[in-house]
C-alpha positions as CSV (number, residue, x, y, z in Angstrom):
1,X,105.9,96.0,83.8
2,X,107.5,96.9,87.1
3,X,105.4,96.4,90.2
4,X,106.5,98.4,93.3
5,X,105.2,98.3,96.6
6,X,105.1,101.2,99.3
7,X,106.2,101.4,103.3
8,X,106.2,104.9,105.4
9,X,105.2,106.7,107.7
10,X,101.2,107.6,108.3
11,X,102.7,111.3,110.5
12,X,104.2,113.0,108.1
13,X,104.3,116.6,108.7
14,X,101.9,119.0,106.7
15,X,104.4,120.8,105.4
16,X,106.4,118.0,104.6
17,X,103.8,116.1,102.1
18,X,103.6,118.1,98.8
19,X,107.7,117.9,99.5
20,X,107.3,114.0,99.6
21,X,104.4,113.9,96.9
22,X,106.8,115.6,94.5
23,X,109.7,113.1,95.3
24,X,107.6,110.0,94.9
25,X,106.2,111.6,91.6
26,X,110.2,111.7,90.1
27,X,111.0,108.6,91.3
28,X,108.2,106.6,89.9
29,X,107.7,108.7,86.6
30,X,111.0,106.4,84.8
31,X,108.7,103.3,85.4
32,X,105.3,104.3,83.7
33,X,106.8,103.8,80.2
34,X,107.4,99.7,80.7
35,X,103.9,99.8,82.8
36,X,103.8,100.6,86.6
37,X,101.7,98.9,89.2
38,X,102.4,100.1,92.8
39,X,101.1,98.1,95.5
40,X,99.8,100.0,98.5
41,X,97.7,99.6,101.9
42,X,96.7,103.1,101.4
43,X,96.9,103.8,104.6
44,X,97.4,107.9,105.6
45,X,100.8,109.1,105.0
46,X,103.5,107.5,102.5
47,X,100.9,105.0,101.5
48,X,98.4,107.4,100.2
49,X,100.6,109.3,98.9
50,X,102.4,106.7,96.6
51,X,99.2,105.2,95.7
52,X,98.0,109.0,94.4
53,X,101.7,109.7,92.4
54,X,100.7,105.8,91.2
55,X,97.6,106.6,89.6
56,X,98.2,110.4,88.4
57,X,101.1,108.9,86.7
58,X,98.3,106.6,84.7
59,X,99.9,103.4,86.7
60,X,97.6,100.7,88.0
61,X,97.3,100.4,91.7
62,X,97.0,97.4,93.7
63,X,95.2,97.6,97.3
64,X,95.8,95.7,100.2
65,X,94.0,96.0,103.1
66,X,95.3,94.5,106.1
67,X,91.6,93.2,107.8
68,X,88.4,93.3,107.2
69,X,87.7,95.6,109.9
70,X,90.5,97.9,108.8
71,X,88.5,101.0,107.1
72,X,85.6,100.6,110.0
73,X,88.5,100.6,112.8
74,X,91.6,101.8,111.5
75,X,90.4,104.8,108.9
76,X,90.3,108.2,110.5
77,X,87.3,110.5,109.3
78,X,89.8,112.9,108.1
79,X,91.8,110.3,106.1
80,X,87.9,108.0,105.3
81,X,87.0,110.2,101.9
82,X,90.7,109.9,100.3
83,X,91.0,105.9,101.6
84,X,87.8,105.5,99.9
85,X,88.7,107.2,96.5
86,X,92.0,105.5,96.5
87,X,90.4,101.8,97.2
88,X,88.0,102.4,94.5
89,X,90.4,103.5,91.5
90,X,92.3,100.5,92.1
91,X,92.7,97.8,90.0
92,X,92.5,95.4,92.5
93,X,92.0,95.1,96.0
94,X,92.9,92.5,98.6
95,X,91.6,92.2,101.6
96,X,93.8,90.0,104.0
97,X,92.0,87.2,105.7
98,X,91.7,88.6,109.8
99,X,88.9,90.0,110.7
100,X,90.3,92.5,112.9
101,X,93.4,95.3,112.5
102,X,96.3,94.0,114.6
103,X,99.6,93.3,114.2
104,X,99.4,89.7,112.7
105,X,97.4,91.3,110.1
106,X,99.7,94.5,109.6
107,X,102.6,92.0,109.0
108,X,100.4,90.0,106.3
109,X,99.7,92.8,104.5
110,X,103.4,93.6,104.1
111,X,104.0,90.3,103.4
112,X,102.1,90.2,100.7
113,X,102.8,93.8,99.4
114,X,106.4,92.5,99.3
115,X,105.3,89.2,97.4
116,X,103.6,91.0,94.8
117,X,106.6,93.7,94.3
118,X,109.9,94.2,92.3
119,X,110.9,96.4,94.5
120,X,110.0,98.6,97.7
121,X,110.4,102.2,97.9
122,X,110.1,103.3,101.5
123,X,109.4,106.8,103.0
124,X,111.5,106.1,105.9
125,X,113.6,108.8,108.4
126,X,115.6,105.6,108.8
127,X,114.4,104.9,112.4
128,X,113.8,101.7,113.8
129,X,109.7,100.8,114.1
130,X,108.1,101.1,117.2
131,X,106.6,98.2,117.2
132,X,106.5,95.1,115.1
133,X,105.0,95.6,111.5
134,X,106.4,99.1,111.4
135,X,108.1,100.8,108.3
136,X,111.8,99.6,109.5
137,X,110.9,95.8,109.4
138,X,109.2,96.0,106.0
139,X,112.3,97.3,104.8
140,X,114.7,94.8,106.6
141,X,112.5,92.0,105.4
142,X,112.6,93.5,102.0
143,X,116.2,94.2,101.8
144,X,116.8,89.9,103.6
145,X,114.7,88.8,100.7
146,X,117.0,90.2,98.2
147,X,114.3,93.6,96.6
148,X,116.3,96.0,96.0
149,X,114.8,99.4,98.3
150,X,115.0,103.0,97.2
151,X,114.5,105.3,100.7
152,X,112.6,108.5,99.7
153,X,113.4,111.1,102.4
154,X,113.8,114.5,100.8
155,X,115.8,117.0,103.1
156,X,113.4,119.1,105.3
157,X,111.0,116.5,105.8
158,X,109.7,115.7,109.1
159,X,107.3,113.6,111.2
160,X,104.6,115.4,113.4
161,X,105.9,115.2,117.0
Protein backbone atom coordinates (compact mmCIF):
# COMPACT_ATOMS: atom_id res chain seq x y z
CA UNK A 1 0.00 0.00 0.00
CA UNK A 2 1.32 3.34 -0.98
CA UNK A 3 -0.17 6.37 0.69
CA UNK A 4 0.36 9.72 -1.13
CA UNK A 5 -0.67 13.00 -0.11
CA UNK A 6 -1.51 16.13 -2.37
CA UNK A 7 -0.29 20.06 -2.48
CA UNK A 8 -1.42 22.70 -5.40
CA UNK A 9 -2.84 25.29 -6.38
CA UNK A 10 -6.80 26.08 -5.74
CA UNK A 11 -6.59 28.79 -9.37
CA UNK A 12 -5.94 26.66 -11.75
CA UNK A 13 -7.04 27.77 -15.03
CA UNK A 14 -10.24 26.22 -16.76
CA UNK A 15 -8.60 25.13 -19.43
CA UNK A 16 -5.78 23.88 -17.68
CA UNK A 17 -7.78 21.21 -15.34
CA UNK A 18 -8.88 18.25 -17.57
CA UNK A 19 -4.99 18.83 -18.76
CA UNK A 20 -3.96 18.29 -14.96
CA UNK A 21 -6.78 15.73 -14.26
CA UNK A 22 -5.29 13.51 -16.95
CA UNK A 23 -1.70 13.90 -15.57
CA UNK A 24 -2.59 13.09 -11.99
CA UNK A 25 -4.64 10.10 -13.51
CA UNK A 26 -1.05 8.51 -15.25
CA UNK A 27 0.81 9.26 -12.44
CA UNK A 28 -1.19 7.58 -9.81
CA UNK A 29 -2.56 4.63 -11.98
CA UNK A 30 1.20 2.51 -11.28
CA UNK A 31 0.11 2.62 -7.50
CA UNK A 32 -3.49 1.12 -7.48
CA UNK A 33 -2.16 -2.44 -8.04
CA UNK A 34 -0.15 -2.50 -4.38
CA UNK A 35 -3.33 -0.33 -2.96
CA UNK A 36 -3.42 3.46 -3.14
CA UNK A 37 -4.57 5.88 -0.45
CA UNK A 38 -4.12 9.58 -1.27
CA UNK A 39 -4.44 11.95 1.38
CA UNK A 40 -6.16 15.23 0.51
CA UNK A 41 -7.75 18.51 2.11
CA UNK A 42 -9.92 18.63 -0.88
CA UNK A 43 -9.72 21.91 -1.19
CA UNK A 44 -10.65 23.44 -5.01
CA UNK A 45 -7.91 22.97 -7.42
CA UNK A 46 -4.97 20.29 -7.23
CA UNK A 47 -6.63 18.94 -4.12
CA UNK A 48 -9.91 18.03 -5.60
CA UNK A 49 -8.65 17.01 -8.37
CA UNK A 50 -6.21 14.30 -6.86
CA UNK A 51 -8.76 13.29 -4.52
CA UNK A 52 -11.30 12.59 -7.79
CA UNK A 53 -8.20 10.66 -9.98
CA UNK A 54 -7.81 8.84 -6.18
CA UNK A 55 -11.08 7.51 -6.10
CA UNK A 56 -11.96 6.89 -9.94
CA UNK A 57 -8.83 4.90 -9.82
CA UNK A 58 -10.80 2.58 -6.97
CA UNK A 59 -8.07 4.03 -4.26
CA UNK A 60 -9.15 4.98 -0.80
CA UNK A 61 -9.11 8.64 0.07
CA UNK A 62 -8.22 10.15 3.21
CA UNK A 63 -9.66 13.77 4.14
CA UNK A 64 -8.24 16.33 6.06
CA UNK A 65 -9.86 19.25 6.86
CA UNK A 66 -7.93 21.95 8.20
CA UNK A 67 -10.75 23.52 10.92
CA UNK A 68 -13.86 22.97 11.93
CA UNK A 69 -15.13 26.00 10.39
CA UNK A 70 -13.43 25.24 7.13
CA UNK A 71 -16.51 24.09 4.72
CA UNK A 72 -18.82 26.86 6.52
CA UNK A 73 -15.97 29.67 5.88
CA UNK A 74 -13.55 28.44 3.46
CA UNK A 75 -15.87 26.43 0.81
CA UNK A 76 -17.00 28.51 -2.09
CA UNK A 77 -20.71 27.70 -3.30
CA UNK A 78 -19.33 26.81 -6.55
CA UNK A 79 -16.71 24.40 -5.15
CA UNK A 80 -19.60 23.36 -1.80
CA UNK A 81 -21.41 20.31 -3.99
CA UNK A 82 -18.00 18.67 -5.19
CA UNK A 83 -16.24 19.31 -1.44
CA UNK A 84 -19.17 17.59 -0.17
CA UNK A 85 -19.18 14.53 -2.49
CA UNK A 86 -15.45 14.24 -2.10
CA UNK A 87 -15.69 14.37 1.96
CA UNK A 88 -18.28 11.81 1.94
CA UNK A 89 -16.64 9.03 -0.35
CA UNK A 90 -13.80 9.11 1.79
CA UNK A 91 -12.61 6.60 3.93
CA UNK A 92 -11.75 8.67 6.49
CA UNK A 93 -11.87 12.17 7.47
CA UNK A 94 -10.00 14.32 9.87
CA UNK A 95 -10.92 17.24 11.01
CA UNK A 96 -7.85 19.26 12.65
CA UNK A 97 -8.48 20.54 16.08
CA UNK A 98 -8.94 24.74 15.43
CA UNK A 99 -11.97 25.95 15.30
CA UNK A 100 -11.39 28.51 12.76
CA UNK A 101 -9.51 28.42 9.04
CA UNK A 102 -6.23 30.24 9.44
CA UNK A 103 -2.89 29.73 8.85
CA UNK A 104 -1.98 27.71 12.06
CA UNK A 105 -4.53 25.39 10.98
CA UNK A 106 -3.56 25.35 7.11
CA UNK A 107 0.05 24.29 8.34
CA UNK A 108 -1.57 21.39 10.53
CA UNK A 109 -3.33 20.00 8.03
CA UNK A 110 -0.12 19.72 5.88
CA UNK A 111 1.50 18.51 8.66
CA UNK A 112 -0.46 15.90 9.02
CA UNK A 113 -1.10 15.16 5.24
CA UNK A 114 2.68 14.79 5.23
CA UNK A 115 2.69 12.44 8.41
CA UNK A 116 0.35 10.13 6.95
CA UNK A 117 2.16 10.02 3.26
CA UNK A 118 4.89 8.05 1.46
CA UNK A 119 5.20 10.56 -0.68
CA UNK A 120 3.82 14.05 -1.98
CA UNK A 121 2.98 14.84 -5.44
CA UNK A 122 2.54 18.52 -5.87
CA UNK A 123 0.79 20.57 -8.66
CA UNK A 124 3.22 23.30 -8.32
CA UNK A 125 4.38 26.08 -11.21
CA UNK A 126 7.40 26.03 -8.95
CA UNK A 127 6.74 29.49 -7.32
CA UNK A 128 7.38 30.39 -3.94
CA UNK A 129 3.95 30.60 -1.64
CA UNK A 130 2.52 33.75 -0.90
CA UNK A 131 2.13 33.28 2.30
CA UNK A 132 2.96 30.78 4.92
CA UNK A 133 1.17 27.29 4.41
CA UNK A 134 1.20 27.68 0.78
CA UNK A 135 2.03 24.89 -1.87
CA UNK A 136 5.99 25.84 -1.89
CA UNK A 137 6.46 25.19 1.90
CA UNK A 138 4.56 21.85 1.84
CA UNK A 139 6.93 20.81 -0.66
CA UNK A 140 10.14 22.24 1.13
CA UNK A 141 8.98 20.58 4.36
CA UNK A 142 8.35 17.49 2.43
CA UNK A 143 11.42 17.37 0.52
CA UNK A 144 13.65 18.44 4.48
CA UNK A 145 11.87 15.49 5.82
CA UNK A 146 13.29 13.15 3.36
CA UNK A 147 9.49 12.15 0.95
CA UNK A 148 10.48 11.89 -2.02
CA UNK A 149 8.02 14.67 -4.35
CA UNK A 150 6.90 14.14 -7.83
CA UNK A 151 5.91 17.96 -9.36
CA UNK A 152 2.93 17.49 -11.78
CA UNK A 153 3.00 20.54 -14.09
CA UNK A 154 2.02 19.52 -17.53
CA UNK A 155 3.20 22.10 -20.34
CA UNK A 156 0.42 24.67 -21.10
CA UNK A 157 -0.93 24.73 -17.76
CA UNK A 158 -1.67 27.95 -16.07
CA UNK A 159 -3.01 29.74 -12.97
CA UNK A 160 -6.00 32.19 -13.46
CA UNK A 161 -4.51 35.73 -13.25
Amino acid sequence: MTVIAVTGHMDLAEESVPVVREALAALLGPYTEEGLTGVSCIAKGADALFADAVLSLGGRLVVVVPSQDYREAKVKPGHAAEFDRLRQAAAEVVVMPYAEADRAAYEAANSELLRRADRLVAVWDGQPSSGRGGTADTVAQARASGKPVTVVWPEGTARKG
